[in-house]
C-alpha positions in Angstrom: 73.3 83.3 107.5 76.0 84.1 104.1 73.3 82.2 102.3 70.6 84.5 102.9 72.0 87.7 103.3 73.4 87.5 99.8 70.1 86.7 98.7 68.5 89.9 100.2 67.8 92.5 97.7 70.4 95.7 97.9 73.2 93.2 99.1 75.7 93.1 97.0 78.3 91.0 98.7 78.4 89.3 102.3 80.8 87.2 104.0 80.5 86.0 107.8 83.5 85.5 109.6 82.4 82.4 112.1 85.5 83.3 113.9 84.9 86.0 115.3 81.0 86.4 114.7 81.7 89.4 112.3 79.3 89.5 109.1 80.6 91.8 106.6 78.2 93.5 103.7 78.6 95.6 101.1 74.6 96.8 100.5 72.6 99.8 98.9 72.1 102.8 101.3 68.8 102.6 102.9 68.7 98.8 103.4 70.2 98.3 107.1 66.8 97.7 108.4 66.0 94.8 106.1 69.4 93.5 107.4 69.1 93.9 110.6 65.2 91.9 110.2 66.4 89.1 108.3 69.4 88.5 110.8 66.9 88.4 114.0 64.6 86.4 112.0 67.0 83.9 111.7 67.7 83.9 115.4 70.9 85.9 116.0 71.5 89.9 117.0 73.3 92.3 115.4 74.9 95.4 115.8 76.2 97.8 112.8 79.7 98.9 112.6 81.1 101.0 110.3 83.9 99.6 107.7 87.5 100.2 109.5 85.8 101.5 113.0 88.3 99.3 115.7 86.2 98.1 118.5 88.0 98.8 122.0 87.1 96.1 124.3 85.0 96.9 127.3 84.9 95.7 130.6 83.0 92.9 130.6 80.9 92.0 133.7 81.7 88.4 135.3 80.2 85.5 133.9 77.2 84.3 135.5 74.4 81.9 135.0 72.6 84.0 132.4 75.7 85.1 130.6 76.4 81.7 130.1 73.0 80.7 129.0 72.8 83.9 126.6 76.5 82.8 124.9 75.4 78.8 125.0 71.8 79.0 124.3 72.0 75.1 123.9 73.3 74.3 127.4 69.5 75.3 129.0 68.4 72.4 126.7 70.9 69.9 127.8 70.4 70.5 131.3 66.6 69.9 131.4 66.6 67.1 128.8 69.6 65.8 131.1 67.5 65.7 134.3 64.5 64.2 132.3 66.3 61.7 131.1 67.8 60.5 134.2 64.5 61.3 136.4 62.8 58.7 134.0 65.3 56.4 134.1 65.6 55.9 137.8 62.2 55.6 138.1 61.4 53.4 135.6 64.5 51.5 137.5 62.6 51.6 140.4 59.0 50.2 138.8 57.6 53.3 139.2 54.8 54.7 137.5 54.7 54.5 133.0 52.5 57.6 133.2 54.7 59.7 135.4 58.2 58.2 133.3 56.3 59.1 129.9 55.2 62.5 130.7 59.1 62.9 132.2 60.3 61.9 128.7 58.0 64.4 126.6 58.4 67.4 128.8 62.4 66.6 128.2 62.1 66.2 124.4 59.8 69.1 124.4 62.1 71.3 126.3 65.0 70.2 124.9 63.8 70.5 121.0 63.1 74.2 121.1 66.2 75.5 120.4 66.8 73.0 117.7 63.6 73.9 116.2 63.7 77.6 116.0 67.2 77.2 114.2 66.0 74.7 112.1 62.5 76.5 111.1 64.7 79.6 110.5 66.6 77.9 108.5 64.6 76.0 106.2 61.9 79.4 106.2 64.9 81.6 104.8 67.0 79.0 102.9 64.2 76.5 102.3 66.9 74.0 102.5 67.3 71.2 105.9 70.7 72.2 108.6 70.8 69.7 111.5 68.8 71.1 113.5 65.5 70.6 111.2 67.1 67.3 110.4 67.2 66.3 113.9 63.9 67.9 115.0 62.1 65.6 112.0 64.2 62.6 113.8 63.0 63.3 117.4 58.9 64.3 116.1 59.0 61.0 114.1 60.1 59.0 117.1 58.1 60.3 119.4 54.9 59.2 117.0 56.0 55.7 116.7 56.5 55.6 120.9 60.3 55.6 120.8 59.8 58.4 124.1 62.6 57.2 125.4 65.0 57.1 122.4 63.8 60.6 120.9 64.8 62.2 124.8 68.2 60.8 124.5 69.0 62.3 121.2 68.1 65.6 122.0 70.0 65.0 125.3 73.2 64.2 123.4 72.1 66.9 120.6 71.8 69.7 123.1 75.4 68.1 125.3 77.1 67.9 121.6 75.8 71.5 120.8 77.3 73.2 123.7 80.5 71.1 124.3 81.2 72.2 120.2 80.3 75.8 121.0 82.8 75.9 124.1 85.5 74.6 122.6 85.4 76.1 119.0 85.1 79.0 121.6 88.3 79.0 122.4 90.0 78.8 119.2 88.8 82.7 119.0 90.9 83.7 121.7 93.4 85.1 119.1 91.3 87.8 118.5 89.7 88.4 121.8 93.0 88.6 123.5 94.7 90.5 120.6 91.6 92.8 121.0 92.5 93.0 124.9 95.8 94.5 124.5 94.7 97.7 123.1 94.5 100.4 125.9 91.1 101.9 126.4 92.6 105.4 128.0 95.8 107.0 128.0 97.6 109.9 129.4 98.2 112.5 127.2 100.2 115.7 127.6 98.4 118.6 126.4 100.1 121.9 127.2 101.1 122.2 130.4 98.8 119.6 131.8 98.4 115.9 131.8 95.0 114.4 131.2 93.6 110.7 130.4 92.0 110.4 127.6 90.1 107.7 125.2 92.3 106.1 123.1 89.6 107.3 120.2 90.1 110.8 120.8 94.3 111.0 120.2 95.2 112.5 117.3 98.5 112.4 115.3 101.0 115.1 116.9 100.1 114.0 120.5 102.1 112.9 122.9 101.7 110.5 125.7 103.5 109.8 128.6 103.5 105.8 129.4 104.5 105.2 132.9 106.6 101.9 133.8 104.2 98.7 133.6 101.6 100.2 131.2 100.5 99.0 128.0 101.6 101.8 125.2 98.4 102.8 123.6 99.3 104.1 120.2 101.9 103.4 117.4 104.4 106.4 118.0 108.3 107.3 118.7 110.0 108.0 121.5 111.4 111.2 121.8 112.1 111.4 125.3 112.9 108.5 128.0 114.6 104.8 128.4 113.2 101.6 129.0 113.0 98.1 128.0 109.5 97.4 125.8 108.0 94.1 125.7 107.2 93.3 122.7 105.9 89.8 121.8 102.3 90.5 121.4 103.3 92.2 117.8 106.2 90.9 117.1 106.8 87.4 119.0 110.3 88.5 120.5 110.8 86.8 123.7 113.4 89.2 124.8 112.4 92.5 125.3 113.9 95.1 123.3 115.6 98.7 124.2 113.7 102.1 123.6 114.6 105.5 123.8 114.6 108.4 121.8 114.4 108.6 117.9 113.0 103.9 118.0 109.9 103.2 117.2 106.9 101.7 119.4 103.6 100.0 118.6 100.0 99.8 120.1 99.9 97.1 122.3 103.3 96.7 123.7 104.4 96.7 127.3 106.5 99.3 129.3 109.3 97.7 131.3 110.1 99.6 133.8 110.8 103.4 131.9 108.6 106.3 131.9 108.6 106.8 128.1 107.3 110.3 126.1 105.7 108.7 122.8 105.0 111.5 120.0 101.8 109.7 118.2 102.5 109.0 114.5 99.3 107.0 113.6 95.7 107.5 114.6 94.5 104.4 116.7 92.8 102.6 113.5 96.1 102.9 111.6 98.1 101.4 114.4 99.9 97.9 113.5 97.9 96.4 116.3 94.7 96.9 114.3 95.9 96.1 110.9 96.9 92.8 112.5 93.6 92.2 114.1 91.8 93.2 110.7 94.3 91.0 108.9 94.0 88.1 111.4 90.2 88.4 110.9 90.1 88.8 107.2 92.8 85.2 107.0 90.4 83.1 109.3 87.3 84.0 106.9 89.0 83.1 103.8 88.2 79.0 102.9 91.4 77.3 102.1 91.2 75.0 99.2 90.2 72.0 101.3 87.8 73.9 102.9 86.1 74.6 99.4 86.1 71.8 97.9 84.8 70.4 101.4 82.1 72.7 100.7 81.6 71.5 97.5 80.9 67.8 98.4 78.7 68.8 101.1 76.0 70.7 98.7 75.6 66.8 97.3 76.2 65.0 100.4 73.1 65.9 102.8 70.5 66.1 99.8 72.2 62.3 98.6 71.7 60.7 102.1 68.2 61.9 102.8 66.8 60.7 99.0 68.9 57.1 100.8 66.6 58.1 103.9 63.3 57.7 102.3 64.1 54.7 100.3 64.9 53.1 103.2 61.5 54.0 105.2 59.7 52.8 101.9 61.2 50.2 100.2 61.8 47.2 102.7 58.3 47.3 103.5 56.5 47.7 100.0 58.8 45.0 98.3 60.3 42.8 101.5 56.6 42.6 103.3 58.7 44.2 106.0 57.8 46.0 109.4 57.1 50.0 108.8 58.0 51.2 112.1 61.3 49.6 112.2 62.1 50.8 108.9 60.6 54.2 109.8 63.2 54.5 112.6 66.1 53.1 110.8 65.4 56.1 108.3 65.2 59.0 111.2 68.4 57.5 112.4 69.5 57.8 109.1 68.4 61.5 108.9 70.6 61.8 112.0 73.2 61.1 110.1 72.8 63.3 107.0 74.5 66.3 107.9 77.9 66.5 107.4 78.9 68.6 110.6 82.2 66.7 111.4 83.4 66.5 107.6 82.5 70.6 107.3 84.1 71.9 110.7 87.6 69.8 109.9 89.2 71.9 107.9 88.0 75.5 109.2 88.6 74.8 113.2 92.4 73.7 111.7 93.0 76.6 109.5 91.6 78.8 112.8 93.9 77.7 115.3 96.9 77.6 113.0 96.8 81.4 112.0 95.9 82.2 115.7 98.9 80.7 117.3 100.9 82.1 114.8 99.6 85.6 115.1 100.7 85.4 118.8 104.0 84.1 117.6 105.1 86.9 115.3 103.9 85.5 112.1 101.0 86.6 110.1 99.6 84.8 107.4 97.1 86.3 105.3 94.9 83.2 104.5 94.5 79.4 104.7 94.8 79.5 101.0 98.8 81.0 101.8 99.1 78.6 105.1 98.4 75.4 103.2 100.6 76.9 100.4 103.8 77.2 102.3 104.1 73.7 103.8 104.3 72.7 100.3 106.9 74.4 99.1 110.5 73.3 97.8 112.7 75.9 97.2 112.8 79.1 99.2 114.5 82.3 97.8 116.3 85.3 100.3 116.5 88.3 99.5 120.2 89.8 101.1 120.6 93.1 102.1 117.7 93.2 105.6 116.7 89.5 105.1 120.1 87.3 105.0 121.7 90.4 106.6 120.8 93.5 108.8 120.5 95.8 106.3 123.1 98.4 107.6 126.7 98.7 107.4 129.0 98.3 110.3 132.5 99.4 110.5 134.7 95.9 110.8 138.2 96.1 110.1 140.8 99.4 111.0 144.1 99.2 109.7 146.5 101.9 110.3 149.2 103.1 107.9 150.7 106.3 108.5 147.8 107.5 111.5 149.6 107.9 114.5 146.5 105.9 115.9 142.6 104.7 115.6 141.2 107.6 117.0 143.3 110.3 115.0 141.8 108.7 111.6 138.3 107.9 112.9 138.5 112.0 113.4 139.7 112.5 110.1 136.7 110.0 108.6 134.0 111.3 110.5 135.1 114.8 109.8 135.1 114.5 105.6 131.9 111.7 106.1 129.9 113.9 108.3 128.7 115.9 105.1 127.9 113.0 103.2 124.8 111.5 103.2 126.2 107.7 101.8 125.5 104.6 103.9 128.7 104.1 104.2 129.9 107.8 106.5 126.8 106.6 108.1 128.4 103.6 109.8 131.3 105.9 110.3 130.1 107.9 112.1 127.9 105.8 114.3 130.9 103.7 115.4 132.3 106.8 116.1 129.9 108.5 118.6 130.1 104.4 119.9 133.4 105.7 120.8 133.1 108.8 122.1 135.7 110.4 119.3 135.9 114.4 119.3 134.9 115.2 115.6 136.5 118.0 114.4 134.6 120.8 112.4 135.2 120.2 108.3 135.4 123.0 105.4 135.8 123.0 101.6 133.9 119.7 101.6 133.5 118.5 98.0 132.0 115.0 96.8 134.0 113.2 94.0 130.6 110.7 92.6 131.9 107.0 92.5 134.7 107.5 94.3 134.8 109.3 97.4 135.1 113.0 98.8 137.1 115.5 100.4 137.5 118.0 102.9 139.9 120.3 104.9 140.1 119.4 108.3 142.4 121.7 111.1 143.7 123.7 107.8 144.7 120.2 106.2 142.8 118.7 103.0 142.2 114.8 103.5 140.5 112.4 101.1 138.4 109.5 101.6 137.3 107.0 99.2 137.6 103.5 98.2 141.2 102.6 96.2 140.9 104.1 93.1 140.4 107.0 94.6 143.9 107.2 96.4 145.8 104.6 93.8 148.3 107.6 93.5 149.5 107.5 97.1 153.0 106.0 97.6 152.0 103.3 101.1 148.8 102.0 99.1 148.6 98.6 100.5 147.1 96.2 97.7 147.2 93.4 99.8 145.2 94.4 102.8 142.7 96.1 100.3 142.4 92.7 98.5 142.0 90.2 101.2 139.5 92.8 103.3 137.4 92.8 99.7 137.7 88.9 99.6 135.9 88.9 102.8 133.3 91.0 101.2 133.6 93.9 103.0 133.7 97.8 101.4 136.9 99.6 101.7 137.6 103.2 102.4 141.1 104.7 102.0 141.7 107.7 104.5 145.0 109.8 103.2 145.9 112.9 102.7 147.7 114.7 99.0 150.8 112.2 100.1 149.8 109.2 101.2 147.5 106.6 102.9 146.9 107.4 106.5 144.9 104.0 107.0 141.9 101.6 106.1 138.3 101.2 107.2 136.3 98.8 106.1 133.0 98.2 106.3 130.5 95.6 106.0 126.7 94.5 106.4 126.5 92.2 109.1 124.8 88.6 108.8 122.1 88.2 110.7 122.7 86.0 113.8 120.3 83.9 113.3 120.5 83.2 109.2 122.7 80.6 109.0 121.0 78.3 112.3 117.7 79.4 109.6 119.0 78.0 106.7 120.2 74.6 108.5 117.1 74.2 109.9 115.1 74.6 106.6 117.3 72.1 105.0 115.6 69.9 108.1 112.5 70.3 107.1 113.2 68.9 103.6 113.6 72.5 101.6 115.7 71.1 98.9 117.4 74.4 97.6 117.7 77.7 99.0 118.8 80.7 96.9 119.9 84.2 97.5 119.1 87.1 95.3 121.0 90.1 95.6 122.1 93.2 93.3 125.1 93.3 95.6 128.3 92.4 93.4 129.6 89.0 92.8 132.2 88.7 95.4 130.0 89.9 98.2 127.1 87.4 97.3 130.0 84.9 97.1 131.5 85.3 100.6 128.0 85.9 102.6 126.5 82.7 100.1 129.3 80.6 101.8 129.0 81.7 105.3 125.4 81.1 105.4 125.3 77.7 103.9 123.0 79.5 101.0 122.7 76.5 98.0 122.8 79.2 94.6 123.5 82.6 94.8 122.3 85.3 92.1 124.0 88.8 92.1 124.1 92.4 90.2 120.3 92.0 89.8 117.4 94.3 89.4 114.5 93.9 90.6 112.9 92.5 86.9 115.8 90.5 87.3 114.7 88.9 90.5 111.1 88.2 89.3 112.6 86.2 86.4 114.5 84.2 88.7 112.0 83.4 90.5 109.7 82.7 87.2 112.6 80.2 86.1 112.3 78.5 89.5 108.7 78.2 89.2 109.0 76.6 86.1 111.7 74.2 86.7 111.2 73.4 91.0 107.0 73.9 91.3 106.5 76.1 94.6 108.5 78.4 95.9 108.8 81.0 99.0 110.4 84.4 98.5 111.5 85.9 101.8 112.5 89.9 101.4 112.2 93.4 102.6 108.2 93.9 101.0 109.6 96.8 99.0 112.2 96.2 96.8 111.3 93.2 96.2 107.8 93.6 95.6 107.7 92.1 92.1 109.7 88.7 93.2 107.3 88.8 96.4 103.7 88.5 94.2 105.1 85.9 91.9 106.1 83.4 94.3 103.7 80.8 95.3 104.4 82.6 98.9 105.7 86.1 99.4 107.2 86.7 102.8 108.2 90.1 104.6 110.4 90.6 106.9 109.6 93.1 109.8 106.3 94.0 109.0 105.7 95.7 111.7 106.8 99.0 111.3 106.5 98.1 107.0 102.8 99.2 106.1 104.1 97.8 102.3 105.3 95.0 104.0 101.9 94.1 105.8 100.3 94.7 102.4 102.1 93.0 99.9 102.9 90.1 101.5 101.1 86.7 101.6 103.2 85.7 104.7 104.6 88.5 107.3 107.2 88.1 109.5 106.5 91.1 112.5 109.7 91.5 114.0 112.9 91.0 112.0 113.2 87.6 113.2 114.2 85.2 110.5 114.3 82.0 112.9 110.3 82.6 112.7 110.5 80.8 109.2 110.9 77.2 110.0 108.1 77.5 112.8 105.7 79.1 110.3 106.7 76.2 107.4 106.3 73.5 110.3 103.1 74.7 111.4 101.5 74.8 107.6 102.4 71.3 107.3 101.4 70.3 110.7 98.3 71.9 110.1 97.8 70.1 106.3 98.4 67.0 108.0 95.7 67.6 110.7 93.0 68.7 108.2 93.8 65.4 106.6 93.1 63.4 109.9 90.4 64.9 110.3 88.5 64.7 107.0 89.7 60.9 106.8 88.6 60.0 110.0 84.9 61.9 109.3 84.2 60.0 106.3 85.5 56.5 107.9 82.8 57.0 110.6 80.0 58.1 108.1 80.4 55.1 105.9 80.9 52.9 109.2 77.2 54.6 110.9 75.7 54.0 107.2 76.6 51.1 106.8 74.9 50.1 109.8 71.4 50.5 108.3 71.0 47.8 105.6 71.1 45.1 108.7 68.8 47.2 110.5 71.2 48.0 113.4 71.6 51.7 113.4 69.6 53.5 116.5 69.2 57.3 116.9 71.6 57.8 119.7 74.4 55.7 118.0 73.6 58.4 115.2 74.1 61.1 117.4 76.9 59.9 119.2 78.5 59.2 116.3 77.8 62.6 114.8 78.6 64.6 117.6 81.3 62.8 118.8 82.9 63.1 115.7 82.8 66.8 115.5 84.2 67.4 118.6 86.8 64.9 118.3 88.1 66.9 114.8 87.8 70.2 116.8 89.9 68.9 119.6 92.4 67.6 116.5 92.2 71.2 115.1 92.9 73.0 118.6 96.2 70.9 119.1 97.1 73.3 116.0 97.4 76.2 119.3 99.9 74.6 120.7 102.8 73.8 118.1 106.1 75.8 118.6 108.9 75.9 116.8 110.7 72.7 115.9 114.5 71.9 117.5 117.4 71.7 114.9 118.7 68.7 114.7 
């Protein structure tokens, strides 16, 4: 169907994602008709949607005989050609009439071929080239003409079986999308003045807001501003453990409501939402042909045309130069024919590279291609970004030594007073452990920031400075040795005096992520030979985190050109290499690395865009699964494409004793395909590998 859309005039691109039965074109204005002709001509329908229009899932009626027949069209074929074939057989088991058992085996092959043959004459009248079916149809007419009833029924028996079995379980590997598709909410209840009224998810607007009872799906991309509850969020993210919302966090499309009412103000129309970026995104990485896939693709241009020129020669040859017997020959070449297509070899790869971005869409990872997926099992090195990747990405109040404070609380008050003006990251982590605390903050005046160093302020009628030590050197109980061994640890000091001395210490750090170090062991596992960290975060801090983390090499004070060279040198020296970070700062590093991965992508639209990999929740332990599933899936396409070109030599080679029959053919072929399809759908079920 690609084929010969791209070769209508007006079209100027096309791309049909099998996936998810989705043909996308790029066309001249005026030419949807022409479209929409040549796509029934060739046996499908079709329905225009506009570019970036999300489809909301409708309720489907249940599935009954003529559903099933409209989504299989090939199990109609199998069932009569089925009962044919084992009416004639009985009966010609039981001596019974050769009229009645002939006419039996052509109203089968009749039945049973029609399908075939209207694919196949659409086809070969569009493409003017031969697909399976036309191959297959040739096979079955030129057996019936040299009285081989009974053998041209049982191919289009197994044809029709090996159709529909294929068809059902490719089927299933597009359950990533449907149920992705199913999540999104087809009404919600909105407030709108005084009043609450349910709506279409398509008619919210941004400023909205929506009142999600406990148990309901949230329906938009929003935040809270009023309400508590616990939000399940492993459809976008693939946390397990559901994570705490109330006013002022963020919540996505998709997601499920505890056991809260929750107030949601909408922030993002419903195409904007990060549940349909990832279904677009999901879509857009199953259409793309990884580079097995294309050069798959390749082979198979020369393949088909190369076995049916073998096809002729050997209906011809044996009997002009060997004096042998035509029809016998004849057959052997329509089994042959049966043969030609390269279904197996051409479905290895794509039913692989389908499952594997499924299952990892539903696990919180999404990667952007098979091109990216094949990529990342194959690399050696992979390079962290710190501050958000490594580490949370916001400082935490650690250490509290007192001096001259009469106790914690007195200088907290003091801190938060002075830091409550300041907009640093630092009086932000102040603060917040503060209000943790429930510490009475009292009001500050004459505040003034010193830049570098620190700031001051008068607090109950008293002036009191806070800053890191350089700031307060003059003070008489400045206390070198705490200062030092707190900085050795890598954490930021502030000093909290007033004009005579030090009242105390707070220090302040950014916390390692829980999970970074068990990460790093568990990449070393899966043979990563060298793991680096990139920060511009000063030597000693990269030092200390590099150790506690187990981190290989450790890079610090560097800009963000600085990073990319890095990251050049490593390509140059180590071959591929993964660079995890935050998808903004380290945007540069992230598009020169044979993989770029984001963290928390969710809530990052730079993140979802730049990156070739994203992780959707900030979940680093997600790393290892996504590296062991690109490998587990490489090795799978590899089984598969092996074991597809052992049995197509083995069924070939077959003819030049004159063994080969047509349903060996087909059983081969078909059984082949489905056998690599099973092999590709195991790719739904990998999880995460154990440490060791």
């Amino acid at each position: 169907m690609e084929k010969a859309v791209k070769q209508l005039p007006g079209v100027i691109d096309a791309s049909l994602i099998f996936t998810t039965g989705k043909l996308q074109v790029e066309l001249d204005k005026n030419k949807e008709a022409e479209l929409i002709k040549l796509v029934k001509s060739l046996g499908y329908s079709i329905k225009l949607q506009p570019t970036g229009e999300l489809i909301i899932p409708k309720d489907e009626p249940k599935e009954g005989i003529t559903t099933l027949f409209t989504r299989y069209p090939h199990l109609f074929s199998m069932l009569v050609s089925g009962l044919a074939l084992i009416s004639a057989l009985t009966l010609r088991a039981l001596g019974g009439p050769v009229d009645i058992i002939r006419i039996l085996y052509i109203a089968g092959v009749l039945v049973g071929i029609y399908e075939p043959a209207r694919s196949g004459w659409s086809t070969l009248r569009n493409l003017r080239e031969l697909d399976m079916n036309a191959l297959m149809v040739m096979a079955v007419i030129g057996a019936t003409i040299i009285g081989e009833y009974n053998e041209a029924l049982v191919v289009v028996f197994l044809f029709s079986l090996g159709n529909f079995l294929q068809a059902y379980t490719f089927d299933q590997t597009r359950n990533s999308i449907r149920k992705l598709m199913d999540l999104a909410p087809r009404e919600a209840t909105v407030r709108r003045g005084n009043s609450e009224v349910r709506l279409p998810v398509t008619s919210i607007v941004i400023g909205d807001t929506v009142v999600v009872k406990p148990g309901e799906t949230i329906p938009v991309d929003g935040e809270v501003i009023s309400g508590h509850s616990t939000v399940n969020q492993a459809a976008i993210t693939g946390e397990s453990v559901p994570v705490s919302k109330e006013a002022d966090n963020e919540v996505f499309a998709g997601t499920l409501n505890e056991y809260g009412s929750l107030e949601i103000l909408v922030n993002k129309s419903y195409q904007d939402t990060a549940l349909s970026r990832i279904i677009s995104m999901v879509e857009e990485a199953q259409a793309q042909r990884a580079p097995s896939q294309q050069l798959i693709d390749r082979f198979s241009r020369y393949y088909t045309p190369a076995v049916i020129g073998i096809a002729f020669l050997v209906a011809i040859v044996p009997t002009l130069f060997l004096n042998q017997s035509f029809d016998h020959w004849l057959y052997q070449a329509l089994a042959l024919l049966l043969v030609a297509c390269p279904c197996a070899l051409v479905i290895s790869t794509p039913v692989s590279i389908v499952s594997a971005i499924g299952n990892a869409a539903r696990q919180g990872v999404l990667i952007k291609g098979g091109s990216y997926l094949e990529e990342l099992g194959q690399v050696s090195v992979v390079a962290f970004d710190k501050t958000g990747t490594l580490t949370e990405g916001r400082l935490e109040v650690t250490d509290i030594i007192l001096l001259a404070a009469s106790s914690q609380e007195e200088l907290l008050a003091i801190a938060a007073a002075i830091e409550s003006r300041s907009e640093h990251p630092v009086a932000d982590a102040i603060l917040r452990y503060t209000r943790k605390r429930n510490i009475n903050v009292p009001p500050a005046t004459d505040f003034k920031a010193v830049p570098g160093k620190g700031a001051q302020a008068q607090v109950n009628g008293i002036r009191y400075y806070a800053g890191n030590p350089s700031f307060l050197a003059n003070r008489t109980n400045h206390n070198h040795d705490s200062i030092t061994e707190l900085q050795d640890q890598g954490k930021t000091v502030i000093l909290i005096g007033d004009e005579g001395e030090v009242l105390g210490l707070i220090a302040v750090s950014d916390q390692i992520r829980p999970d970074s170090t068990v990460t790093v062991n568990e990449l070393k596992n899966l043979g990563i030979t060298q793991t680096i960290m990139l920060t511009g975060d000063n030597m000693r801090v990269a030092h200390q985190l590099a150790r506690q983390v187990q981190i290989d090499e450790y890079h610090a004070e560097l800009l963000p050109e600085q990073k990319l060279a890095v990251v050049e040198h490593l390509l140059d020296t180590k071959g591929r290499v993964a660079m995890v970070g935050d998808g903004i700062n380290d945007a540069p590093a992230l598009a020169r690395a044979t993989v770029g991965i984001a963290m928390g992508a969710a809530g990052t639209d730079v993140a979802l865009e730049t990156a070739d990999v994203a992780l959707m929740a900030d979940d680093l332990s997600r790393l290892p699964f996504a590296i062991h599933l690109s490998r587990k899936t490489v090795k799978i396409i590899k089984e598969n494409v092996i074991f597809s070109l052992i049995v197509k030599l083995a069924i070939l080679m077959l003819v030049f004793p004159g063994l080969l029959t047509m349903w060996l053919a087909v059983i081969a072929d078909v059984g082949t395909s489905l056998l690599v399809t099973f092999n590709g759908m195991r790719l739904l079920k990998v999880s995460a590998p154990t440490s060791k």
